[in-house]
N, C-alpha and C positions, 0 to 999 in steps of 0.2 A: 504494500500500500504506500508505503514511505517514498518507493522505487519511482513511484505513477505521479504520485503528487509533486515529488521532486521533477519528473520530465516535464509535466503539464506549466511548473512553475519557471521553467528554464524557457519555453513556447512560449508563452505567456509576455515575461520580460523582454526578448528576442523583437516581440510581434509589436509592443508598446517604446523600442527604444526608438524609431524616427518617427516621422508623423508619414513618410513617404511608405513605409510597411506598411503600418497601422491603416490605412487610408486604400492600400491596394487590398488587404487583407479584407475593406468593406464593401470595395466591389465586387471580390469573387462571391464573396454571400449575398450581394443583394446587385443583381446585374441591371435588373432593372429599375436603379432608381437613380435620380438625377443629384442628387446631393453626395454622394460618396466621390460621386465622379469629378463634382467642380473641388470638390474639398482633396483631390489627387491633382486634378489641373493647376491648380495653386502651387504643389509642393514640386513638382515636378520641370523640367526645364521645359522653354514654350514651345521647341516643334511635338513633343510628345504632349505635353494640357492641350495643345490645339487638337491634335489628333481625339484625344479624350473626350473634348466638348462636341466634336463632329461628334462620337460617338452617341454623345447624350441629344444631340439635339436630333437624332433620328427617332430616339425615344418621345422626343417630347418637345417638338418644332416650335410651338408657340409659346415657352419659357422664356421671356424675357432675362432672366438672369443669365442662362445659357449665351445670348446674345453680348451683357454686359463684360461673361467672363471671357468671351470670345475675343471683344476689344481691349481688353486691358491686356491681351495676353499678345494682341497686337504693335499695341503701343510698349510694353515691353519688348518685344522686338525692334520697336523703334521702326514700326509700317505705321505711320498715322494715318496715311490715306484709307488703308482695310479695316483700322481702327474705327476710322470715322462712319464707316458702311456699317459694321456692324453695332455701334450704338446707334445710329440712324435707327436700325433694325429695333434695337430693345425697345426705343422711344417710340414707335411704331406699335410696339406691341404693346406699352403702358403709356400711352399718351400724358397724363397725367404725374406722371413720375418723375422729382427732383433731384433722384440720383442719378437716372436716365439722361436727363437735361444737363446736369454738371456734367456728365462723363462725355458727352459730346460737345459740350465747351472745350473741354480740356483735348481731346482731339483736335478740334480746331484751331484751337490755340498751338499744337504742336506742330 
């Protein structure tokens, strides 16, 4: 018993030591869901979060957040112009929204 607990505790530590484990480890369990995905697109360097968001947004196209994390991940690339298409895109889909609206300032302004 000692033997099991000890492995599981060693797994366990292993799977919690980066946030980029931790994070892939919550999409093999949950593939279909949109938030494990951007919460890996973050940690991850941006040709692979972009690939990652492609992924989420086949799930789930009219996520505006998908669209926001799309652009930031742009603008970290330092592509302001795909930047600026895909917060067009979020603001599009959340007309109404002040994060939407700052984030495509901020593109435009780059």
């Amino acid at each position: 018993v000692l033997l099991v607990w000890t492995s599981l505790s060693v797994r366990q530590t292993l799977l919690w030591r980066t946030e980029e484990s931790l994070w892939t480890e919550a999409v093999l369990h949950a593939p279909g869901k949109i938030r494990p995905k951007i919460q890996l697109a973050r940690v991850l360097p941006p040709e692979r979060g972009l690939v990652l968001i492609q992924q989420a947004k086949k799930i789930d196209p009219s996520n505006p957040l998908l669209a926001s994390e799309e652009g930031r991940i742009y603008l970290e690339s330092n592509r302001p112009d795909l930047a600026l298409e895909a917060f067009g895109q979020a603001l599009a889909l959340e007309p109404d929204s002040a994060r939407a609206i700052n984030n495509r300032a901020v593109a435009l302004a780059a």
